[in-house]
Every structure is written in C-alpha cells, then in structure tokens.
Residue, then its C-alpha position, 0 to 999 in steps of 0.5 A: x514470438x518473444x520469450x518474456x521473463x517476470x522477477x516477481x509474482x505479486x500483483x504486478x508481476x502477475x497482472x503483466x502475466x495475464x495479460x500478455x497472455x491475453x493478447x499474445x503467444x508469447x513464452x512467459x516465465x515468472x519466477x520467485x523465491x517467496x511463494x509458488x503462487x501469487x496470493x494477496x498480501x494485504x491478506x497475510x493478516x486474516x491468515x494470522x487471525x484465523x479467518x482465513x487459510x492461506x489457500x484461500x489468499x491465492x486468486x487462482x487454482x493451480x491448474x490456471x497457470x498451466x491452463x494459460x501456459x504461464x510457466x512458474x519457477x520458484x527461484x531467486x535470481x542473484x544476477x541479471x547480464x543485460x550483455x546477453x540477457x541473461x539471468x544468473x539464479x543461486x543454483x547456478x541455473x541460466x535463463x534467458x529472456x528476450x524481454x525482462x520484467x523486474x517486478x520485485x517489489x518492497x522490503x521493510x525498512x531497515x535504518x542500520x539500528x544495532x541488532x535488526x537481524x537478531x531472531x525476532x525482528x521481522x517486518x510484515x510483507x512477504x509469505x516468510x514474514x507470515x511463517x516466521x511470526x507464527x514462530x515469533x509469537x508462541x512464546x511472546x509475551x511483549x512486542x515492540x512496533x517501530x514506526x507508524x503507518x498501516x503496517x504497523x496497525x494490522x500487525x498491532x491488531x495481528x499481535x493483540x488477537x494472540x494475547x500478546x502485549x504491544x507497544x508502538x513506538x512512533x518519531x513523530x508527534x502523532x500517528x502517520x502524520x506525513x500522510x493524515x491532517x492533524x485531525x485524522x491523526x490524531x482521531x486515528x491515535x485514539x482509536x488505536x489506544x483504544x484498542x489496548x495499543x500501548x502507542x507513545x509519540x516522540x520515540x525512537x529506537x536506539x538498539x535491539x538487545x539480544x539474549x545468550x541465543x541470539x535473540x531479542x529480550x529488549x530494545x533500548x529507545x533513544x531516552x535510554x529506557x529499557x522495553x523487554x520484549x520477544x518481537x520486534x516489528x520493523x514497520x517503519x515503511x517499505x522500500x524498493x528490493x534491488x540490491x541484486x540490480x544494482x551493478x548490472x547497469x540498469x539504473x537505479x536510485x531507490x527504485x529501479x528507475x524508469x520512464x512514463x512506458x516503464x521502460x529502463x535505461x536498459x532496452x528490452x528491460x522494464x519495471x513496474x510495481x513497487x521495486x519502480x521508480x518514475x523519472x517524474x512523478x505521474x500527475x502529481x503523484x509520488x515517483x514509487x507508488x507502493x499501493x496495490x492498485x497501482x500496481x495492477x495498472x502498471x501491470x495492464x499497461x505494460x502487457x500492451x506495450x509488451x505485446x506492441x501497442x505501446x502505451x503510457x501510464x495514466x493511473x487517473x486520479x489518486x485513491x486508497x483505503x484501510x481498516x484502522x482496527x474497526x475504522x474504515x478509511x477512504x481519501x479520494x484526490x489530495x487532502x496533504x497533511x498540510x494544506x497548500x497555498x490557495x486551498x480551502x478545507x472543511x473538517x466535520x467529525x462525529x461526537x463519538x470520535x470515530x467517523x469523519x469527513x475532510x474535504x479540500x477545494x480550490x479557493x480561487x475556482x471553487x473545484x472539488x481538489x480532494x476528499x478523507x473519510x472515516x467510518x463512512x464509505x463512499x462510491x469509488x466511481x462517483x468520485x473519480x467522475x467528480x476528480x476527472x470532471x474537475x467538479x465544483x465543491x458545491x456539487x460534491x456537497x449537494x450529492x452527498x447521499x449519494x456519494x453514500x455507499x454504506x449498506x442499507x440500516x446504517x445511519x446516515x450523517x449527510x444532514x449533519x455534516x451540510x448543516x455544519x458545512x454551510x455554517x462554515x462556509x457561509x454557504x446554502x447548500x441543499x442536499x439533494x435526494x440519493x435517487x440521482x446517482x443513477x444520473x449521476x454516474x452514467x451521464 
C-alpha cells in the first residue's frame, strides 16, 4: 500500500482522490490552503449573485471524505524535497509521500503593471477572491476589468447585479479575438455593451494608483487617461501556480511539465490540472489545458496509472462552453480565430444579432473539422461521434434537427441556417426528420 499525497483540491486533484479510491487501498492525502472542501469554481459567480449559498457549490458532504478515507489537510506547502519525498508546509510540519500529485492549478495573470498588489485588485479564481470581492465591492461605485475572455464576463455580470459601474479594458481590437472568429467576436462585444458594459477596444493598462490608504482610487491606461475606480479585475487570463516547485528539481516551464502519462522528470511525481504542462500538445491540442473537463479526465487517467495499469491521456476531441450574460456558447472540434490553409467555412447568424452558427470542414475531403454555436445548444455526444467518426460536412448538415438539444417550444432555425448553408455552397442539402437521433447516436 502506497501513501499518496495530492497538492490541490480542485477538480483534478480531487477526481484523482476518488478514484484511486475506487480502485485501491491506498493512503491518501489532499492538502490545501484555499478551501477545506472541494467546491466548483466556475460556480463562485451565482454564490456572489445570490443564487446560490457556497455550501451548495460543494459536490459532496462532509461526512463522504471520511466515509472513503480520504484524509483533507488544510495547509499550504512551501517546499517539496524530491531527495527523500517530503513536503515542507509553512507551519513547519513534514509529510511524506511515497507518490506526489501536484495539482495546484492557476492564478490570475499579473504582467508586473505598477500597483497590482494594492487593495482592490483582485482576480476571479479562487475561494478568497469570492471573500475579498464581497469586501471590495461595499463601497464600490467604478470597476475597471483588464483583459477580455471569460472571466472578465462573469465578473462583468458579477459586478453589475451590485449596482456597480464597470469598464472593460481590452488590447485588442475586438472582444477575445485569439480565440473567436471575427464574427463571433464581435457578436459577443455587442452583446456585452448591451448589458451597460462600458467595453472600449485597444486599451491598455499602464498603473494602478493608489489613495493615502493604500488602495486603489484610479488606474492610468497607456493613453494617459485617468479611470477612477474602487476595484480593479485582473482578468487578463490565468496562469500555472508554481512558483513554490521551482527549485526542487522537478522541471518546469510555465507549468509543471510532464509526458502523455503525467509523469514528471522526477519519479513517482506527477502533474495533472492546470498547474501542467505537456511536452507536446495532445491531438492538437494546447500543452496547459486550463478547462474543467479536462482536468477531470486527467484526474481519471492518472488513478489508473497510480493504482498500476499504466495509462495515457486521450481526451477525444476538443470541446467547451459558456454563458456570455444570456448567450450560451458551444464549439465542438476546431473553428480558430483564422481559418487555416485548405478549410472551407460557413457562418449564418440571426437577424436579432444574438444566435448563430460556424461551421468548418476540409476543402479537399469534405470532413466536418469543427463547430461554434450561440444561443443554440447542441447534443455533446452526437458531435463528438461525428469528430471521432470523421464524419462528412454533408451529414453534419443533413442532421441538424437532430443535433438540437434546446427544450421543447424553443424556436428552431435549422430550415434557415440550410437554406442559407446551400445558397452558399452551391450545394442541395435536405435536412433530415430529428426521429433519427436515436439511430444516430447508438449505431
């Protein structure tokens, strides 16, 4: 029986946990100084908005740890001695492992701007960013956001249901713009303008300034203009959290990095989660993966290699999704920001500006590559058959209705988006009755 010593309990960490559990004997110890319990992050929004208690954002009672003798220390380890395999934590406590999980995930991104530490500064990630924005925002009139991306948005919808104004500072000329085409980006800046967001393109921050207290009263952006404000969202992306690695001979780059098994340079040291960083991206995909999913299969692969049946990770085709205030969005495969050579795409959007479809296939062969939706939801399974099946664009298309997974008495737009589609293309495509799916997904 092996002791086994997790660094984190967010959803990797904790997924390892269980199922180790479920397949050994195993000791195993998670340790973490944000929270006592594992609770969904991408949560921490409906917490701030009242729809949710925080209790409620924890998957599992308290009593399920002891219950599966899955010992929890609340702790924070400033030192790792791969020599002898042994933790150092800032009480002075030791603890030593026989096999090491580091999965300490992310940060905000801080770029060294002159008064990123002042009071009022924060980011969106972790159980203390929840505690200190509750603080932040009782006598906050002004935030400022940096950075586009998904954060940025819920703390945007976060800060709005308080009363509080905000503005929304982005670098580039339209609205998460490495990541959406331009259509979708600028579909989205709409959206969120919409919503009372002051969002103003090609800014940047210079300084955050600070009062006789030492916290922020403005921030000067690289124009030279003046914002005064009493928060300011650092929400410029995340990045791996391992400073406290580096120097213990386990290599690291941005993240800790680690082979296709999550095994480290070190032996008997592993990293899963965001905090990793693959040698080689995995089926083209990015080498740090910072998505919950993910992170939940890195954590079921890994307890199979832990508990001896060595395994590699194959996270099958790429997916994601998220609420832009009231637009849900959805892309299945790889629609990029800018096509590559030899893609073909077609982009239908609605009259209202607020739902819309991109859908990419291969010039040469005809097969389906990749897929963004908004305000539209579709059928995860159907999609990732279509990916791994390398399905035609043609078939895509013909099953549309089917792809639909919006509840019954929404409004459907299939026959618009086909009729558009084969105006384009040149092509008949006949859309096919959704009485298929069945057929569809289980053959």
């Amino acid at each position: 029986m092996s002791k086994v010593v997790i660094i984190g309990n967010g959803v990797a960490g904790i997924t390892a946990a269980r199922h180790i559990r479920k397949l050994s004997d195993d000791e195993i110890v998670v340790i973490s100084a944000e929270s006592d319990y594992f609770f969904s992050r991408t949560a921490l929004m409906y917490v701030f908005m009242g729809h949710m208690r925080f209790e409620d954002i924890q998957p599992y009672e308290a009593w399920f740890w002891e219950k599966n003798r899955i010992d929890l220390k609340n702790g924070l380890v400033t030192e790792i001695i791969t020599d002898n395999k042994t933790l150092l934590m800032s009480n002075g406590e030791t603890i030593n492992y026989d096999k090491l999980i580091l999965a300490t995930g992310s940060k905000p991104n801080k770029f060294g701007w002159p008064g990123q530490d002042l009071k009022g500064v924060q980011g969106l990630y972790s159980k203390q960013d929840l505690e200190s924005i509750e603080e932040n925002v009782k006598a906050a009139k002004t935030a400022v956001l940096i950075g586009g991306g998904l954060i940025g948005v819920e703390l945007a919808e976060m800060l709005i249901t308080r009363g509080v104004k905000v503005i929304f500072l982005v670098r580039e000329n339209n609205f998460w713009g490495g990541v959406l085409p331009k259509e979708e980006s600028e579909l989205i800046g709409r959206h969120i303008k919409k919503h009372h967001v002051d969002l103003r393109f090609n800014e940047e921050l210079d300084e955050i300034i600070a009062d006789d207290n030492g916290r922020v009263k403005e921030i000067r952006t690289k124009k030279g203009e003046i914002i005064p404000c009493e928060i300011v969202g650092l929400t410029a992306g995340v990045s791996p959290n391992v400073d406290f690695i580096k120097g213990s001979g386990i290599d690291v780059e941005r993240g800790v990095v680690i082979n296709t098994f999550f095994e480290t340079n070190v032996q008997d040291v592993y990293a899963i989660g965001d905090c990793a960083q693959f040698k080689t991206g995995v089926d083209g995909r990015k080498n740090i993966e910072q998505v919950w999913y993910t992170g939940r299969i890195m954590g079921e692969t890994l307890a199979q290699t832990i508990t001896g049946n060595k395994k590699a990770y194959t996270p099958g085709p790429w997916f994601n999704s998220a609420k832009f205030f009231d637009i849900e969005y959805q892309t299945y495969g790889w629609v990029f920001a800018k096509m590559k050579e030899g893609e073909i795409d077609f982009y239908w959007e609605h009259k209202s500006g607020e739902i819309a479809l991109h859908i990419v296939w291969d010039e040469s062969t005809g097969l389906f590559k990749g897929i963004n939706v908004f305000g539209i939801r579709l059928r995860h399974d159907l999609f990732d058959k279509w990916l791994n099946e390398s399905a035609s664009i043609e078939t895509v298309m013909q099953n549309l209705k089917t792809a639909n997974f919006d509840p019954e008495f929404y409004r459907l737009y299939e026959e618009e988006i086909i009729n558009a589609f084969n105006t384009k293309t040149n092509l008949n495509i006949q859309l096919k009755p959704k009485s298929w799916w069945r057929n569809l997904i289980t053959n």
